[in-house]
N, C-alpha and C positions, 0 to 999 in steps of 0.2 A: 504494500500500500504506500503511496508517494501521492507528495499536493503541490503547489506552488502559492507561493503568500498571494494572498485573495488582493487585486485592486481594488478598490470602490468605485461605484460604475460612474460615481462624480469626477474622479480623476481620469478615467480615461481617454476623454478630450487632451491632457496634458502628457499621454506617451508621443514620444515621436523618434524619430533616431537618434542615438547619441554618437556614432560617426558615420561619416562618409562607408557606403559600404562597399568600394574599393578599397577603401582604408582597412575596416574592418575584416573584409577577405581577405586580403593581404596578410594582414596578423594574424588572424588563424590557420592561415596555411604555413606561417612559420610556425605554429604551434604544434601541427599536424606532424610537420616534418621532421621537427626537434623531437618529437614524443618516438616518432616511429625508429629514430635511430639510436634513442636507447632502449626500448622496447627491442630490436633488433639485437644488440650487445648482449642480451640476456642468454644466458643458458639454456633458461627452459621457454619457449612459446606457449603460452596457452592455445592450441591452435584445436576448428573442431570445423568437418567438411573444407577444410583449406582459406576457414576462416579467422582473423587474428580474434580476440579479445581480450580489452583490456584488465588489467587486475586493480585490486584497491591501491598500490603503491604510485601507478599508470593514473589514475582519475586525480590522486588528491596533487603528481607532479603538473597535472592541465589547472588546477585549480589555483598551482603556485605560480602560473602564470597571468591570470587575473587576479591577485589579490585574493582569492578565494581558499578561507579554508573549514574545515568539517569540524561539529564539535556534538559528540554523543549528547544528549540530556536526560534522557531515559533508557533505563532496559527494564523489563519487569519478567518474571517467572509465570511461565499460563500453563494451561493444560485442556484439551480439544480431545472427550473422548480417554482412549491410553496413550493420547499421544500427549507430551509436554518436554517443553524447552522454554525458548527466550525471545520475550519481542522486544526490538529495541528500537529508539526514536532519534535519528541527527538532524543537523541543521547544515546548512552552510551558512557561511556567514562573511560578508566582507571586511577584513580585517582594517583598512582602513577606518571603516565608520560603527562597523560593530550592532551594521545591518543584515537582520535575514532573509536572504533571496531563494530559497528551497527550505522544503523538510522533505521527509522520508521514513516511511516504519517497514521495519523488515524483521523477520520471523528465522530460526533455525528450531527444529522439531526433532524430537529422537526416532519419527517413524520415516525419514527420510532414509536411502539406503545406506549413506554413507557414517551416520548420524546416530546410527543404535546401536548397533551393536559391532566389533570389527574385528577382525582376525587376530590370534597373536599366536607366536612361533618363539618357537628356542631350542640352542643346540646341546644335544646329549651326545654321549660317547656312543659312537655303531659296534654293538658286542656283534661276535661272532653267533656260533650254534652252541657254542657251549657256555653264550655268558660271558666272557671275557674281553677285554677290552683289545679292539682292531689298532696296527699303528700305520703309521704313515710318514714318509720323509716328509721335513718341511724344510726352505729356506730362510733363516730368520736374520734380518742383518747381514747378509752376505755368508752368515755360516750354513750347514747344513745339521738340522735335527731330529731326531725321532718324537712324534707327537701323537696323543691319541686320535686315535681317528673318531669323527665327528657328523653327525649329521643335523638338518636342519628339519625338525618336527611340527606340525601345525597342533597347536595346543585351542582347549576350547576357546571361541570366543568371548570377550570381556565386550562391557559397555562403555560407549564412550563418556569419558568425568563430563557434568551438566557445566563446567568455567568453560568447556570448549565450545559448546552448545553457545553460550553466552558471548563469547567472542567472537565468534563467526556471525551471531546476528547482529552485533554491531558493525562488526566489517561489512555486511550485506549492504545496511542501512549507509553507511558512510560511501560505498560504490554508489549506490542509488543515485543519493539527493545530488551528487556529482553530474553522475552521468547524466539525470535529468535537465543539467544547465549545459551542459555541453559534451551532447550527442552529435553537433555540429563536426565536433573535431573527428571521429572517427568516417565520419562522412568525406571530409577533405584527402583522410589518411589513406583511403580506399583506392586513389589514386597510383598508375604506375603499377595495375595488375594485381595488386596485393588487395582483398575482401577485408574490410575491418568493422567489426559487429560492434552496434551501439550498446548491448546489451552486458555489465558487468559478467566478468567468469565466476566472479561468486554467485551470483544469481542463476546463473545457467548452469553452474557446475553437476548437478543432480542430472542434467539430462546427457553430461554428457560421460556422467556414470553407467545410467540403464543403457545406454546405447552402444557404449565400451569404446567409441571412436574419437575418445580423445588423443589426439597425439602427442601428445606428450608425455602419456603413460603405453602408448603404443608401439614405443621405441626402447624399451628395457636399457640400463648400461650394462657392461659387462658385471658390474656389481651383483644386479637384481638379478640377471640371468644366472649365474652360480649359487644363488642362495633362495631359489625359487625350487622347491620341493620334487615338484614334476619334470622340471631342465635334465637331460642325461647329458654328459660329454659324449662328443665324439669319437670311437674311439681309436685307440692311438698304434700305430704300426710298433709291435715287439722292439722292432731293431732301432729304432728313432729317440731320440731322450724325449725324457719326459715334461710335464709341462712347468715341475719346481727346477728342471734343470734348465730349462729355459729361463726363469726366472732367475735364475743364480747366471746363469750366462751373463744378462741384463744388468744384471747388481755388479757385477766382475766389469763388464763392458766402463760404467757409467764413474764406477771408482775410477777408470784407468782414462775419465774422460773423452770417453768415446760419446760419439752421439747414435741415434735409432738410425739413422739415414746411414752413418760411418759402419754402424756394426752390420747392416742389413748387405751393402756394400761389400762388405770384406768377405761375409759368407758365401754372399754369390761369385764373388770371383776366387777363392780359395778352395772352396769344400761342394762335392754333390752329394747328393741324397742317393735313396734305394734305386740300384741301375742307373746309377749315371746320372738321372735327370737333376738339374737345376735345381736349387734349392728355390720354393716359394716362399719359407719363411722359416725362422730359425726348428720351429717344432719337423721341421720335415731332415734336420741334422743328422746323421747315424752316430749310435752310442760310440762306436769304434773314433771319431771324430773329434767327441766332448773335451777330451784333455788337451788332442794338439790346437783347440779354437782356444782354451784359456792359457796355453804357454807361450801362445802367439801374441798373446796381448799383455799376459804376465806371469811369468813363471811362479811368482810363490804364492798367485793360486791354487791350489792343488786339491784335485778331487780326492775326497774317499769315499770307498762302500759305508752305508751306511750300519751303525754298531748293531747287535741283536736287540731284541726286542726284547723288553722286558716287562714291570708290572708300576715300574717308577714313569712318575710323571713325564721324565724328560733324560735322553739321551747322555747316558753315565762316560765317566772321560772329559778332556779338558773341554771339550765343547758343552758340556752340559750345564 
């Protein structure tokens, strides 16, 4: 729910433009432009059908463009039914005069999907069949160690704490009453092939849950993809190192101030992979290989097999 401060139908006669609106289009296309190229800089895009949208960070920097800024005055706790959260009420307000030119109420509910209840996970040791704990090389610090082997579990889900609920309906409220005074700027931004939706991501965000086409959750990092339950690796040729030897290559590379381009470089013109062919990337190396690629960069790196396994936390001997 969103209003605009009421005229009185006696003032009306007294609106008229307050610039030239060459002038005025002018300025907001700088505005436009300056928004979209740090919007652009970002990491993550809100982006949904190859649409941009703005976030609350995005409306209140247009707002610090007009002297405009957002100030909560209410939230209050409701309940609709089983469903309850937070409604809360902003303003914008001209900070010069300490006038308000919008309001806005916006709502976050715990029966929303993202909003009730939500996943949680955590990692335990992967026992074998008999109970006992699995181990596994690791590269830690450029050393190599024996660790328990681990898995990532989906444990029941929890509800989300109601302060979140309550934050997020402020933040809703504060997109709003923004975007309500200038929705213009997304419209200018749209220019140059690029779709830019007038509508806040937080407001839209639930649709673009049920729908799953958000992308920027539709792009995984190599992070999410490793500790997503259901991801298997690919699996890896016998004769090839392995992927923490790859790792330790990289750590071995970067001490000796190699860069990714130097080391990727050196592999392909030095070393081939299984039959001859060309290395694609360092994981395609043959084990027979591993040591003469570290004494080539630096000798008193030196590989060892790794210790036996035992029931201590962590690989016994000076590395441990």
């Amino acid at each position: 729910m969103a209003d605009l401060v009421h005229v009185r139908d006696e003032d009306v006669s007294l609106l008229s433009l307050a610039d030239a609106p060459e002038k005025a289009l002018e300025e907001a296309s700088q505005v436009a432009s300056t928004i979209m190229e740090v919007i652009s800089s970002k990491p993550k895009v809100v982006t949904f059908n190859s649409e941009i949208y703005f976030e609350n960070e995005d409306w209140c920097f247009i707002g610090k463009f007009y002297g405009v800024t957002v100030r909560v005055v209410r939230d209050s706790y409701v309940e609709f039914g089983t469903a309850k959260g937070f409604e809360a009420e902003a303003e914008a307000v001209l900070t010069s005069t300490g006038q308000i030119v919008g309001r806005a109420f916006m709502m976050c509910l715990d029966d929303e999907e993202n909003w009730g209840l939500r996943p949680k996970y955590d990692w335990v040791d992967d026992l074998d069949e008999n109970g006992k704990k699995q181990w596994e090389e690791k590269v830690i610090n450029g050393v190599k160690k024996n660790r328990p082997k681990r898995k990532r579990v989906e444990l029941p889900p929890v509800k989300v704490p109601l302060f979140q609920l309550r934050s997020m309906a402020q933040t809703r409220a504060s997109s709003k009453v923004l975007s309500m005074i200038f929705k213009f700027i997304p419209v200018l931004a749209s220019k140059g092939g690029k779709r830019v939706s007038g509508t806040p991501a937080e407001e839209a965000s639930e649709n673009f849950n049920n729908s799953g086409a958000r992308e920027r959750d539709d792009k995984p990092t190599r992070a999410k993809r490793k500790t997503t339950p259901e991801a298997e690796e690919k699996p890896r040729d016998p004769d090839c190192i392995t992927r923490d030897d790859q790792t330790f290559l990289y750590t071995v590379s970067t001490k000796c101030k190699l860069s990714h381009d130097e080391v990727k470089a050196k592999l392909q013109a030095e070393f081939k992979g299984k039959d001859g062919q060309p290395l694609k990337s360092s994981g395609d190396m043959l084990k027979k290989d591993f040591q003469a690629y570290l004494d080539s960069v630096d000798p008193k790196f030196k590989f060892h097999a790794p210790a036996p396994t035992t029931d201590a936390q962590e690989e016994p001997g000076a590395n441990g």
